[in-house]
N, CA and C of each residue as an Amber inpcrd file, in Angstrom:
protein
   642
 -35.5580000  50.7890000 -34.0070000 -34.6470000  49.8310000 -33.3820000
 -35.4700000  48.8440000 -32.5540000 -36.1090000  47.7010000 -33.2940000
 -36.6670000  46.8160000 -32.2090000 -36.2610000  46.0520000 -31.6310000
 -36.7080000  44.9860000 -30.4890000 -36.3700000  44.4200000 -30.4880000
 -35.4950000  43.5550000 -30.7910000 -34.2170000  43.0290000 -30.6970000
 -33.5760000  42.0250000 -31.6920000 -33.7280000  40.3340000 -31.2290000
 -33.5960000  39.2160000 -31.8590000 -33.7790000  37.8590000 -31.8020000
 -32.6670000  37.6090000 -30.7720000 -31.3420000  38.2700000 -30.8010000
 -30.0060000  37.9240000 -29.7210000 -30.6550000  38.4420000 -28.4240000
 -31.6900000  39.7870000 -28.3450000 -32.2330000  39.6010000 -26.8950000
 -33.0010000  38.8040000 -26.9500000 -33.8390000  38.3560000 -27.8690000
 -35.0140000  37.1250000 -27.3890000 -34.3540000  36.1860000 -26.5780000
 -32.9600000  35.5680000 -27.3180000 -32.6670000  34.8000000 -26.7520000
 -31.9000000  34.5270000 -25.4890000 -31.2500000  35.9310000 -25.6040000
 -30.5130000  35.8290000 -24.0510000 -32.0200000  35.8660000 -23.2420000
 -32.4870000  36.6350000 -22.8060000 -33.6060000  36.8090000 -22.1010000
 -33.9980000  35.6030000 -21.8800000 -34.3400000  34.2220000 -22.6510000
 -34.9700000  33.3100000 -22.5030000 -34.2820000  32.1530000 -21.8690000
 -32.7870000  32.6470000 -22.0260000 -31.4190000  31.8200000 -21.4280000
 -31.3150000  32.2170000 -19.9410000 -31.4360000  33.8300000 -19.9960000
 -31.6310000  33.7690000 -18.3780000 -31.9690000  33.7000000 -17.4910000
 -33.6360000  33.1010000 -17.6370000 -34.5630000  32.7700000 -17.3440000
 -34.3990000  31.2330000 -17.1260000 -33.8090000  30.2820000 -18.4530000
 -33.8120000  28.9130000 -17.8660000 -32.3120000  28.8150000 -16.8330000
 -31.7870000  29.9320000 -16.8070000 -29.9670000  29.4940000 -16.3380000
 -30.5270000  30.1750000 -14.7360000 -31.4710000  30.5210000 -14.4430000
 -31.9410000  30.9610000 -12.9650000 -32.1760000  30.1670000 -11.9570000
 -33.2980000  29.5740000 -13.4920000 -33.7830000  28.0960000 -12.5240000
 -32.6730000  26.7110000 -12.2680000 -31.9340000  26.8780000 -12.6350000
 -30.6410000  26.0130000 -12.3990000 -30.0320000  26.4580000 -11.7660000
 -30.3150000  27.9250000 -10.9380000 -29.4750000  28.2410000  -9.8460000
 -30.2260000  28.4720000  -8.4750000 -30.7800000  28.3610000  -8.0050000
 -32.2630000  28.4190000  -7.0430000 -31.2620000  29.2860000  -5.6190000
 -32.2400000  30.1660000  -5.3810000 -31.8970000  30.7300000  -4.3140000
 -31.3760000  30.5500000  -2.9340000 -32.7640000  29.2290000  -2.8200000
 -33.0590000  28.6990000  -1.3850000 -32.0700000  27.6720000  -1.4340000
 -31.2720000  27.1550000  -0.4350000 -30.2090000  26.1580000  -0.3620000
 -30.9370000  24.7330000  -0.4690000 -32.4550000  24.8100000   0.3570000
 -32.8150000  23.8240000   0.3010000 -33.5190000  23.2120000  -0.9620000
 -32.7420000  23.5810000  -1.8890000 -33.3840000  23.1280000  -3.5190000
 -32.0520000  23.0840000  -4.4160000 -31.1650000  22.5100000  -3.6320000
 -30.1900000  22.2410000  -4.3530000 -29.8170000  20.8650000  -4.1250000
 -30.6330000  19.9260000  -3.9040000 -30.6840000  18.6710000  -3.8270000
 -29.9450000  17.9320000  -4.9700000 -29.0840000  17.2520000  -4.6640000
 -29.1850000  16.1460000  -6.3950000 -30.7910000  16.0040000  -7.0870000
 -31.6160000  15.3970000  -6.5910000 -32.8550000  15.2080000  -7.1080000
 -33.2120000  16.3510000  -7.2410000 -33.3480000  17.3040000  -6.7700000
 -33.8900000  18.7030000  -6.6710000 -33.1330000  19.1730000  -8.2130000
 -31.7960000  18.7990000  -8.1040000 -31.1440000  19.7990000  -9.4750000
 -31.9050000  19.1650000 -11.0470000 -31.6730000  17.6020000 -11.0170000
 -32.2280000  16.9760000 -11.7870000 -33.0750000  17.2240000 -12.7460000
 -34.2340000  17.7090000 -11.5830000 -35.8840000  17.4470000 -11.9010000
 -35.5050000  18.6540000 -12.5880000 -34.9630000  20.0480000 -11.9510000
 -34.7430000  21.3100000 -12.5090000 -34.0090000  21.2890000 -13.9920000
 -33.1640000  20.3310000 -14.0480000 -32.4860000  20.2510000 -15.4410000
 -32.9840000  19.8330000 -16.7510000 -34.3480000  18.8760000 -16.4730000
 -35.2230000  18.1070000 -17.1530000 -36.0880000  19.1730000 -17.1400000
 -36.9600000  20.0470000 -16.1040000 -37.5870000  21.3940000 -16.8200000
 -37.0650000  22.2750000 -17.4980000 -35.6750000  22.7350000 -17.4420000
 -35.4980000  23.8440000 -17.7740000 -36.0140000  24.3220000 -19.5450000
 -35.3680000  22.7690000 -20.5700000 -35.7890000  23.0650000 -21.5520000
 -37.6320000  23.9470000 -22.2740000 -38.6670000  23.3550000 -21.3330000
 -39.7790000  24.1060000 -21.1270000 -39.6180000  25.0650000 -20.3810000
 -38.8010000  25.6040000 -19.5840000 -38.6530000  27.0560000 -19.2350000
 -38.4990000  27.7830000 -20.2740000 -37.0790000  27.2830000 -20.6760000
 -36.7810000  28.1730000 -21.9610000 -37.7250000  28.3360000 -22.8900000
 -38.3680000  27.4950000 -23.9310000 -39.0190000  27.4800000 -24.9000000
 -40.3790000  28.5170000 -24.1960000 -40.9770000  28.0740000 -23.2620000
 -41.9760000  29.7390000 -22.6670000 -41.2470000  30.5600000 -22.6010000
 -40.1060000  30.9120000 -22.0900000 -39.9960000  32.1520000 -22.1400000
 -39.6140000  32.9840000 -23.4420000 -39.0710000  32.2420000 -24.7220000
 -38.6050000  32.4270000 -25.7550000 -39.9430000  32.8530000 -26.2080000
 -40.9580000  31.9640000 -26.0790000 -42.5150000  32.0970000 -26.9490000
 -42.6800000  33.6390000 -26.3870000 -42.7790000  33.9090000 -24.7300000
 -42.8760000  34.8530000 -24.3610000 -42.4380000  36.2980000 -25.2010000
 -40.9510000  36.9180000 -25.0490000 -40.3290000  37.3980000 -25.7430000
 -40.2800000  37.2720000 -27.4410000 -40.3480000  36.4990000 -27.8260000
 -40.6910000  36.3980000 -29.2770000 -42.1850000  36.9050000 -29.6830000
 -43.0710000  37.2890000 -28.7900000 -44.6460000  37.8100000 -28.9910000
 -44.5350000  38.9560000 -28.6930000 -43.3830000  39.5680000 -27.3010000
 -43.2600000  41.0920000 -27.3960000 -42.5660000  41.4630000 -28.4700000
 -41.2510000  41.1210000 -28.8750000 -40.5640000  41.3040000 -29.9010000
 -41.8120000  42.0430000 -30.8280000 -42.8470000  40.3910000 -31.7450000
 -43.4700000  40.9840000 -33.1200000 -44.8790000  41.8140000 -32.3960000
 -44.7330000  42.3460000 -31.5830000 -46.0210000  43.5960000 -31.2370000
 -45.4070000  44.3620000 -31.1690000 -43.8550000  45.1300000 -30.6070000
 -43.5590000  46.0500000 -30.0850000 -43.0790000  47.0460000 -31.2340000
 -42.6800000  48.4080000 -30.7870000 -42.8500000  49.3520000 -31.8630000
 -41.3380000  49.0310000 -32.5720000 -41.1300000  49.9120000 -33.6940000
 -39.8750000  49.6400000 -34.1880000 -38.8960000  50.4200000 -33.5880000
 -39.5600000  51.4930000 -32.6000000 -38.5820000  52.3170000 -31.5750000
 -38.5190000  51.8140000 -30.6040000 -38.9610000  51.0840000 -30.0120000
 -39.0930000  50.1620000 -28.7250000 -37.4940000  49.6740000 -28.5210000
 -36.9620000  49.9490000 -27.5760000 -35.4260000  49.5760000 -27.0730000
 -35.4250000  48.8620000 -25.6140000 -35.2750000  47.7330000 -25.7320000
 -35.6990000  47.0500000 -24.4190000 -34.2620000  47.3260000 -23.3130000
 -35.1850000  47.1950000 -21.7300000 -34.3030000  48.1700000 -20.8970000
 -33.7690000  47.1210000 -20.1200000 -34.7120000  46.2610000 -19.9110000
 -34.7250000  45.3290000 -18.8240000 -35.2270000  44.1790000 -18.5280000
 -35.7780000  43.1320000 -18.0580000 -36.5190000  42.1100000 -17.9270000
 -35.9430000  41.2240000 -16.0560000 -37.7690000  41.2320000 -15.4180000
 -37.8590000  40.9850000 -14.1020000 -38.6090000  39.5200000 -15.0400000
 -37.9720000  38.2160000 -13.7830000 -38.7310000  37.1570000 -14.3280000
 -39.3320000  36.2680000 -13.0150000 -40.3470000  35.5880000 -13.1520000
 -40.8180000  34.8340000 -12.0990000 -40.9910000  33.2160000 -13.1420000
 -40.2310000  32.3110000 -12.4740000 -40.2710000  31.0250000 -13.0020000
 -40.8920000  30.0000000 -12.1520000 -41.4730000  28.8950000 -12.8240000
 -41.5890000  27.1380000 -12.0560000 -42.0580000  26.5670000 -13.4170000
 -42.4260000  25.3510000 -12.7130000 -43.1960000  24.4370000 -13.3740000
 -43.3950000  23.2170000 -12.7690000 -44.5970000  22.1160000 -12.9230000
 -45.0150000  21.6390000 -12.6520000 -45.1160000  20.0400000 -13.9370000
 -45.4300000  18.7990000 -12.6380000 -45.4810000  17.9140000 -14.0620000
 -47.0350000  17.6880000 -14.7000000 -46.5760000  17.0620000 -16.1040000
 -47.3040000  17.0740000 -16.4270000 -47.5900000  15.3550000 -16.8310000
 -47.4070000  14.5360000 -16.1580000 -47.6590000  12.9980000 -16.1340000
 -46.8160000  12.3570000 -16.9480000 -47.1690000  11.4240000 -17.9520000
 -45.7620000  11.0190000 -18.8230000 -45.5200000  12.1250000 -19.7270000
 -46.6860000  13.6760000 -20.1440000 -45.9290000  14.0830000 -20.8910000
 -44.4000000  15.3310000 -20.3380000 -44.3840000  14.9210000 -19.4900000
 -42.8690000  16.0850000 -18.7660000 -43.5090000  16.6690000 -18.1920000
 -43.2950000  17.8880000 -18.3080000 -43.3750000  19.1160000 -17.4080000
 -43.8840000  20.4550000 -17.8130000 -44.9260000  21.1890000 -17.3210000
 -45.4550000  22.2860000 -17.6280000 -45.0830000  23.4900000 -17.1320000
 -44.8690000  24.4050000 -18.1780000 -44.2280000  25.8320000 -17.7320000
 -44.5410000  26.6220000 -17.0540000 -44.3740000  27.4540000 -15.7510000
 -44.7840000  28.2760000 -15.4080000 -44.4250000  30.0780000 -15.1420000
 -44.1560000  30.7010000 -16.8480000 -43.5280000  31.7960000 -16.6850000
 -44.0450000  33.3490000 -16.3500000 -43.7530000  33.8710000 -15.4700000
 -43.8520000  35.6640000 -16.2590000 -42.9930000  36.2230000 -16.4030000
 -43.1320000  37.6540000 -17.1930000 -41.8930000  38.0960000 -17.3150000
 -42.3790000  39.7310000 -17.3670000 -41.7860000  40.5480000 -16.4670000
 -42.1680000  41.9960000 -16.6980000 -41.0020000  42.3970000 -17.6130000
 -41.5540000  43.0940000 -18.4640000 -40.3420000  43.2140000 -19.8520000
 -40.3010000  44.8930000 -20.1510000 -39.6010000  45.2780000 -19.6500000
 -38.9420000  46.9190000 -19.8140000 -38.4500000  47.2340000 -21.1140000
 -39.2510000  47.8670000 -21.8870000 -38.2770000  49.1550000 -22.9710000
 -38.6360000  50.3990000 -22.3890000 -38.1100000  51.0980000 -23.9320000
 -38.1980000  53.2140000 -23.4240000 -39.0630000  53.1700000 -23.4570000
 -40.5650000  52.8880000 -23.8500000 -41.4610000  53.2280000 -23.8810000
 -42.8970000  52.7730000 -22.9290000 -42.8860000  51.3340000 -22.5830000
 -43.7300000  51.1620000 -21.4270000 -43.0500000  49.6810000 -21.1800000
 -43.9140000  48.8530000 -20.1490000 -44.0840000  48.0530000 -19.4310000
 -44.9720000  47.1480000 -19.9690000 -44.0200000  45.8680000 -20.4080000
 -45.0020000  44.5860000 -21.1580000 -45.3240000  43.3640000 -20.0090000
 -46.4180000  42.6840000 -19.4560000 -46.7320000  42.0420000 -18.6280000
 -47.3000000  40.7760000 -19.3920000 -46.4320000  40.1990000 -19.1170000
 -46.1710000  38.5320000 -20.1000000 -46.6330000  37.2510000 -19.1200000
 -47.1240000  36.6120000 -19.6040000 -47.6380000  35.0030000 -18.6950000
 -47.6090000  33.8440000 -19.5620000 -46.7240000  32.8760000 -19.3740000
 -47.3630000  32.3710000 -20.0880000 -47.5890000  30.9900000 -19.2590000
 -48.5700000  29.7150000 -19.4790000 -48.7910000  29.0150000 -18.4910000
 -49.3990000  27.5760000 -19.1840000 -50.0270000  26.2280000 -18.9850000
 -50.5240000  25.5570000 -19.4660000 -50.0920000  25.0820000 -20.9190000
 -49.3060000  25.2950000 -21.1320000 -48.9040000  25.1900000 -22.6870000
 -48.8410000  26.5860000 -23.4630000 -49.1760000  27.6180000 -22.9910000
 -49.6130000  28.5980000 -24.0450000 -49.5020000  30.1850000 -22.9890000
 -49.2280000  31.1980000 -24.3610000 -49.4500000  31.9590000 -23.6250000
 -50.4720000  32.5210000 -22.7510000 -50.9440000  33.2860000 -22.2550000
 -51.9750000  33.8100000 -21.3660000 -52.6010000  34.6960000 -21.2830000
 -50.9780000  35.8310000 -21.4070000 -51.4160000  37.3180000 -21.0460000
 -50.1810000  38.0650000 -21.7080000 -50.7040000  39.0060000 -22.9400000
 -49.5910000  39.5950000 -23.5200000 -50.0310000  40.8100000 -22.9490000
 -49.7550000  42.0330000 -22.4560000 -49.9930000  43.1600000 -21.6600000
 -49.2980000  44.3210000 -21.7610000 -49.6750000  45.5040000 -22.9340000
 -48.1530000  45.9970000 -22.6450000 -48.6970000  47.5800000 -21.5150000
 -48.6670000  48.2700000 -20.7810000 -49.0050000  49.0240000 -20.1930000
 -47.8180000  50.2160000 -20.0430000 -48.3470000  51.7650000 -20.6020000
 -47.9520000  52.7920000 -20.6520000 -47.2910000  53.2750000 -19.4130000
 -45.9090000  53.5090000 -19.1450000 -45.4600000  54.2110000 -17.7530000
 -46.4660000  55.1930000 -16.9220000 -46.8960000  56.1450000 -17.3640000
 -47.8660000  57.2290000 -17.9130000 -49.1520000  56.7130000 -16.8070000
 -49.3670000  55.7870000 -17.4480000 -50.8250000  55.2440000 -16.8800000
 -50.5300000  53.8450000 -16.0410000 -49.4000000  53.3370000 -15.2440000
 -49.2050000  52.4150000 -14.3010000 -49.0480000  52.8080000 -12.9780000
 -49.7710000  52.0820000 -12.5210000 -49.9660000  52.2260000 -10.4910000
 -49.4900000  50.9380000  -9.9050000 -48.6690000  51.4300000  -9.2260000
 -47.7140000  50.6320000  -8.8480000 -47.8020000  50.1380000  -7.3560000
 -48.3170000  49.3140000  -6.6960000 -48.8970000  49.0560000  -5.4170000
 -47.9310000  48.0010000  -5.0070000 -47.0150000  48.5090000  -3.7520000
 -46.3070000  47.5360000  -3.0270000 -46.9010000  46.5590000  -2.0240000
 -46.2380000  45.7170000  -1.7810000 -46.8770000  44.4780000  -1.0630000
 -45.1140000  44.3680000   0.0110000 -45.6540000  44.3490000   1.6550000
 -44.3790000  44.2110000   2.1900000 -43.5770000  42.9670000   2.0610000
 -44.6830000  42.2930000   1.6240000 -43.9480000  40.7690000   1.6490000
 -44.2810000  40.1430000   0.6010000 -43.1060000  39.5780000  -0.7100000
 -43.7060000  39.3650000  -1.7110000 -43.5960000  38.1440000  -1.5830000
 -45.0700000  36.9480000  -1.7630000 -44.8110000  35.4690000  -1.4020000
 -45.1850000  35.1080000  -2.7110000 -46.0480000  36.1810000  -3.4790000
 -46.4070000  35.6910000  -4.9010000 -45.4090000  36.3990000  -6.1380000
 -45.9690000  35.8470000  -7.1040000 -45.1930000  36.3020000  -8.3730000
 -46.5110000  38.4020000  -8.8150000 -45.7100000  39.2710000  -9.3660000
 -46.1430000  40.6010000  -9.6260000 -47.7790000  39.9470000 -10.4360000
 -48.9530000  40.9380000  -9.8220000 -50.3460000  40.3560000 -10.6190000
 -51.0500000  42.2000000 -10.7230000 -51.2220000  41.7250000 -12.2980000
 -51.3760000  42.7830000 -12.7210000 -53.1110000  42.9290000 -13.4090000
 -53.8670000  44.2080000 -12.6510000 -55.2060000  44.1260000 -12.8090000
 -55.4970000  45.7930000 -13.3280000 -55.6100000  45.4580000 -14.8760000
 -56.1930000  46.6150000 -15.4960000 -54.7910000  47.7380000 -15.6220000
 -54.1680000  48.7760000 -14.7130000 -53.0560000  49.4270000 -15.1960000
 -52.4660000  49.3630000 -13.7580000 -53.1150000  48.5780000 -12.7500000
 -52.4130000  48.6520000 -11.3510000 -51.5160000  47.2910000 -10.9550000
 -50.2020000  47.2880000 -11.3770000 -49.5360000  46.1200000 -10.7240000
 -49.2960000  46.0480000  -9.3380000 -49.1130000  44.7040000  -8.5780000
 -48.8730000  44.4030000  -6.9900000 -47.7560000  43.3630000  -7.0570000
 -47.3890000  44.0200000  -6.4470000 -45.5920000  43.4470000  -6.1910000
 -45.1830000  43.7690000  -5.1270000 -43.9500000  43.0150000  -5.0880000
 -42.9170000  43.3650000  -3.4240000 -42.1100000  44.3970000  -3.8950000
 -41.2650000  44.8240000  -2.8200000 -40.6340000  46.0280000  -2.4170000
 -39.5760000  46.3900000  -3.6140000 -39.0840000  45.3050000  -4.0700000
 -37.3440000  45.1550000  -5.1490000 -38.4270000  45.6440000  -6.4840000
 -39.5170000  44.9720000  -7.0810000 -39.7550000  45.0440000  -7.8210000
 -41.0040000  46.3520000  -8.2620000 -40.8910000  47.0690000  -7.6030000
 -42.3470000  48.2380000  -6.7790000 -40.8310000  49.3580000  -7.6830000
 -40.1200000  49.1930000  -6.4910000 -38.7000000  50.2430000  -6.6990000
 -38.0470000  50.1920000  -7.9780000 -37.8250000  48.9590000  -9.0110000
 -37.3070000  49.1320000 -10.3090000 -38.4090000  49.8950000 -10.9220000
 -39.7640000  49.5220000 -10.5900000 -41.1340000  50.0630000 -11.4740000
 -41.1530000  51.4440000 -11.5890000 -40.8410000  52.2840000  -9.9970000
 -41.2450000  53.3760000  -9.3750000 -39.6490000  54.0960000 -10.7790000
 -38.5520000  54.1420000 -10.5800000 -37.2890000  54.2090000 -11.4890000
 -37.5030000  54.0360000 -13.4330000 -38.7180000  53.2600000 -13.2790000
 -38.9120000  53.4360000 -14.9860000 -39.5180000  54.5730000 -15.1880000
 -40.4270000  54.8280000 -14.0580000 -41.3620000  55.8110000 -14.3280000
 -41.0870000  56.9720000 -14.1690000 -39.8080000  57.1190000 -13.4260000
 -39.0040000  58.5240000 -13.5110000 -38.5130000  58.9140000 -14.5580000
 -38.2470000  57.7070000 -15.4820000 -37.4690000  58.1280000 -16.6850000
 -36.3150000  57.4600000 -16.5590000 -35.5410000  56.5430000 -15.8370000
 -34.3030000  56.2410000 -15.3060000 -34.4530000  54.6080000 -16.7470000
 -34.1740000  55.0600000 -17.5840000 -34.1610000  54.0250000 -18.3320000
 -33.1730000  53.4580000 -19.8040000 -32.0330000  53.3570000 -18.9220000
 -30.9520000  52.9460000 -19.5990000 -30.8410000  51.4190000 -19.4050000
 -30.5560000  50.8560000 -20.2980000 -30.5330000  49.0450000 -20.4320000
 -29.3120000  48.6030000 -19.9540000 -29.8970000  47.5020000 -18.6580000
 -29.5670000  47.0000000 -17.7340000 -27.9260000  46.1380000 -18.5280000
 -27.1030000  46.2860000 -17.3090000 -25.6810000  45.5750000 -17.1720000
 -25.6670000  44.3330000 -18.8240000 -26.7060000  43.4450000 -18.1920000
 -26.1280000  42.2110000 -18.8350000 -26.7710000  42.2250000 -20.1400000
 -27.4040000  43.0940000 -20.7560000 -27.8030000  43.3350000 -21.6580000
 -26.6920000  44.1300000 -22.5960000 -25.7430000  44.4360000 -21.9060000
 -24.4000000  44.5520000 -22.8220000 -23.5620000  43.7050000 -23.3050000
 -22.9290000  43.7880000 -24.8460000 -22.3140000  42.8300000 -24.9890000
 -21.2280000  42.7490000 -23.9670000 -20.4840000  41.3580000 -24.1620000
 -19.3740000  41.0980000 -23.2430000 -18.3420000  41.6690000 -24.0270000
 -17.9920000  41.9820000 -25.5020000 -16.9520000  42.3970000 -25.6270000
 -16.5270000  43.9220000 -25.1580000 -15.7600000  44.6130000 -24.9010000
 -15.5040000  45.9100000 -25.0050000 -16.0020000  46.6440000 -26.0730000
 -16.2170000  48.3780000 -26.2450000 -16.0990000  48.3570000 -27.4420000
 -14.4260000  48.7940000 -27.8120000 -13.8440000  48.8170000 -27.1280000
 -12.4090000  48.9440000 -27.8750000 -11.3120000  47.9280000 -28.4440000
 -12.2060000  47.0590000 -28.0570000 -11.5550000  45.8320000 -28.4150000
 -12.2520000  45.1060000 -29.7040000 -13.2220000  45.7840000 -29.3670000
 -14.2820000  45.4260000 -30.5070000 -13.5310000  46.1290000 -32.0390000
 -13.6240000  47.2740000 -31.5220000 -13.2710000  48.5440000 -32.7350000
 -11.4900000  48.1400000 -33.0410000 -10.7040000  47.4610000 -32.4330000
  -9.6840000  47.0560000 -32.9770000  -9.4830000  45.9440000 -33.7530000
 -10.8310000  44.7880000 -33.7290000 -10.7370000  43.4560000 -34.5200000
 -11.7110000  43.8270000 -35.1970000 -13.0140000  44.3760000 -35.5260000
 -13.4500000  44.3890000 -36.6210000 -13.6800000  45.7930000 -37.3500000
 -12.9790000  46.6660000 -36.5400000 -13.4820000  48.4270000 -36.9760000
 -14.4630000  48.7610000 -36.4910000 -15.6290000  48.5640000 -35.9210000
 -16.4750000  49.2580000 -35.6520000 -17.0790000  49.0250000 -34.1080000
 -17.7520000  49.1360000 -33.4570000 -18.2250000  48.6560000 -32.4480000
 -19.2510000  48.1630000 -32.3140000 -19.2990000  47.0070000 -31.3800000
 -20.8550000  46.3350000 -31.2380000 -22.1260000  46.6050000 -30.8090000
 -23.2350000  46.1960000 -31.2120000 -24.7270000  46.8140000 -31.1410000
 -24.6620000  47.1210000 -29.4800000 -24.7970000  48.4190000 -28.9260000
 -25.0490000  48.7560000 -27.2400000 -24.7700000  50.3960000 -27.1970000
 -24.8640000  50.4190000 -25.8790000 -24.7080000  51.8930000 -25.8080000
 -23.5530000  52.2640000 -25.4130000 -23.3270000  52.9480000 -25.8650000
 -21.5020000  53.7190000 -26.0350000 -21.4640000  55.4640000 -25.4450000
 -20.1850000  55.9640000 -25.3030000 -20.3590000  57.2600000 -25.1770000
 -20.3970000  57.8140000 -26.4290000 -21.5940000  58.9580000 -26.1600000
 -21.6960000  59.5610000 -27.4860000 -20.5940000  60.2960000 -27.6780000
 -20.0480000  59.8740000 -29.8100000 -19.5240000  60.7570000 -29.9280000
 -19.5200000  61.9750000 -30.3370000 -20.3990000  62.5140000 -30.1790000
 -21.2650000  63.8570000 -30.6410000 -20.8030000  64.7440000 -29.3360000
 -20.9700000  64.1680000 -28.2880000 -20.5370000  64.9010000 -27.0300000
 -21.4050000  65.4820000 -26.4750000 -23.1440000  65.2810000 -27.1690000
 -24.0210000  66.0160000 -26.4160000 -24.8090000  65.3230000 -25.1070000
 -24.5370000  63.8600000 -25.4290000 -25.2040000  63.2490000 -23.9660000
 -23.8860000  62.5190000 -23.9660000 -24.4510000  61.4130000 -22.3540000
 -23.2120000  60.7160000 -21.8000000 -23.0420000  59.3460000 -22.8980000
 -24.2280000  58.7450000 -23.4780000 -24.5970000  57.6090000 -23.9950000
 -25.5190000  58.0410000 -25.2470000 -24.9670000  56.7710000 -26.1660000
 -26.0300000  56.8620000 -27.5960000 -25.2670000  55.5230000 -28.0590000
 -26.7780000  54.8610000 -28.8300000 -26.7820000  53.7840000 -29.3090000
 -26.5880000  53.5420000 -30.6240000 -25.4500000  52.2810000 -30.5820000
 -24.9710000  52.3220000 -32.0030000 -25.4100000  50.7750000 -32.1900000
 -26.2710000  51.0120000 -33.2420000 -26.9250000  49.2240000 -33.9860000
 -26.5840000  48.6090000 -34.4920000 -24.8750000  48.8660000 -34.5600000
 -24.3770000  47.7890000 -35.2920000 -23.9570000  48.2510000 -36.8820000
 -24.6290000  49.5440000 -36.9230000 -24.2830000  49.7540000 -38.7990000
 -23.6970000  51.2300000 -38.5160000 -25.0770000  52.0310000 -37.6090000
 -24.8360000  53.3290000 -37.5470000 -25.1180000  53.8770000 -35.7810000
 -24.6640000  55.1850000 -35.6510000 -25.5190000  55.9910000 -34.4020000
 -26.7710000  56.0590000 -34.7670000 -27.3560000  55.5860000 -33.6480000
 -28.9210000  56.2330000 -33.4760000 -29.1310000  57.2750000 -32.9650000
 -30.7660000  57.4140000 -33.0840000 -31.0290000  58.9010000 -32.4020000
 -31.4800000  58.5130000 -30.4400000 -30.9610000  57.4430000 -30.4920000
 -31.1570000  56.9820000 -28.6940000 -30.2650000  57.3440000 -27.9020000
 -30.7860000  58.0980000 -27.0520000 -29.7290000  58.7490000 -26.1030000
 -29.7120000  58.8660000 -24.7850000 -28.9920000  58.8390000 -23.5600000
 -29.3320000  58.7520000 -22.1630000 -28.0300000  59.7790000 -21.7040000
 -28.2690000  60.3010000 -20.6200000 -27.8640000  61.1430000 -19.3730000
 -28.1460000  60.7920000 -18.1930000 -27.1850000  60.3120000 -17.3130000
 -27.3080000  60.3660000 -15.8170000 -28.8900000  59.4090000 -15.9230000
 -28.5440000  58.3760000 -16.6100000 -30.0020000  56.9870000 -16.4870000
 -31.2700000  57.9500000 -16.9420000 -31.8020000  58.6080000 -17.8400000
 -32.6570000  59.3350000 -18.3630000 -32.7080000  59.2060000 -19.7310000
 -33.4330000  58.4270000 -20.6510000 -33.5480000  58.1930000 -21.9470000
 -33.7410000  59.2950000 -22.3100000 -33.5080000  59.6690000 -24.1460000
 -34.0880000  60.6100000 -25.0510000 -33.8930000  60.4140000 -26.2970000
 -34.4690000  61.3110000 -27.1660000 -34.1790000  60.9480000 -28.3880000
 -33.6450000  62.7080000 -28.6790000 -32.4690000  61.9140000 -29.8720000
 -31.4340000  63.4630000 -30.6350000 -30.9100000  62.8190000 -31.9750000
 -32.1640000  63.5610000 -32.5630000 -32.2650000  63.0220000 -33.9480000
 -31.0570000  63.3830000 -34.5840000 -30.0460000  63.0910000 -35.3150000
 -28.8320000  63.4020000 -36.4460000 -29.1890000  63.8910000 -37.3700000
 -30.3010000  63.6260000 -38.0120000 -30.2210000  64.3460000 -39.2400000
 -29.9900000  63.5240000 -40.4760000 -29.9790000  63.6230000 -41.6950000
 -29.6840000  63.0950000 -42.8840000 -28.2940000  62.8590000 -42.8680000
């Protein structure tokens, strides 16, 4: 179950739909929104490049959990504007550390739960920088890290479709690609791809695999 192109693209949507929403009040300028509306399209397209490079590396079991993003950009004279993305990119299986910058990517990274050291910073003024298997980050993003590595790795809210699945299963029969309660009854959750059940399964935010069988 890899990756699919509908997460490439949400992922890369919510990344440019962030930067059109800015935290700080004082960047909600008319001019301020503008300039942001005229980057965003190079947001998107990095972060798409981004995600579209984990996508064709990642395994075919790879089930993505999550995605932390750090955005800007900068101009680039008459030709527009230059991207400035990362993206820490969560499946079941490890931690992908993405950059991309100058036109191009940078840093494709994927690093094993197993073997990541996770070093908090009290005050995060920079974007997460990652050296060899030890990332440095602030407190929010230390604590999602510290939670993968427990095993707590069920895919995040908005990574569900918006339909129900019962609403789903009444207009087309079946239900849509996400995680559902299993109906097997042996865990709380298991993932259905859209054709069939998989062998992906979670309890109380704890991934596993429970193979079916032929």
């Amino acid at each position: 179950m890899a990756i699919t192109p509908d997460q490439v693209e949400l992922v890369a949507r919510r990344v440019a739909d962030d930067l059109l929403t800015p935290l700080n009040k004082r960047d909600r300028d008319v001019d301020d929104r503008m300039t942001r509306e005229a980057a965003a399209p190079v947001v998107y397209n990095a972060s798409r490049d981004l995600m579209a490079a984990v996508a064709g590396n990642a395994a075919l079991d790879e089930v993505l959990i999550d995605a932390k993003h750090s955005s800007g950009y900068s101009t680039a004279g008459f030709r527009g504007f230059k991207a400035k993305v990362l993206l820490l990119v969560a499946t079941n299986h490890r931690l992908w550390y993405c950059r991309h910058d100058d036109g191009a990517i940078q840093q494709l990274q994927p690093v094993d739960y197993r073997s990541l050291t996770v070093t908090k910073k009290r005050i995060s003024l920079t974007a997460p920088k990652l050296e060899g298997t030890t990332i440095t980050c602030g407190g929010a993003t230390a604590e999602w890290l510290t939670q993968l590595q427990s095993g707590r790795r069920v895919p995040a809210a908005w990574l569900q479709p918006e339909q129900s699945p019962r609403a789903a299963v009444a207009t087309h029969g079946r239900p849509p690609s996400g995680w559902h309660p299993d109906p097997y009854r042996r865990y709380q959750l298991r993932y259905w791809d859209g054709a069939r059940w998989s062998q992906h399964v979670s309890t109380n935010g704890v991934a596993a695999v429970d193979p079916l069988g032929p």
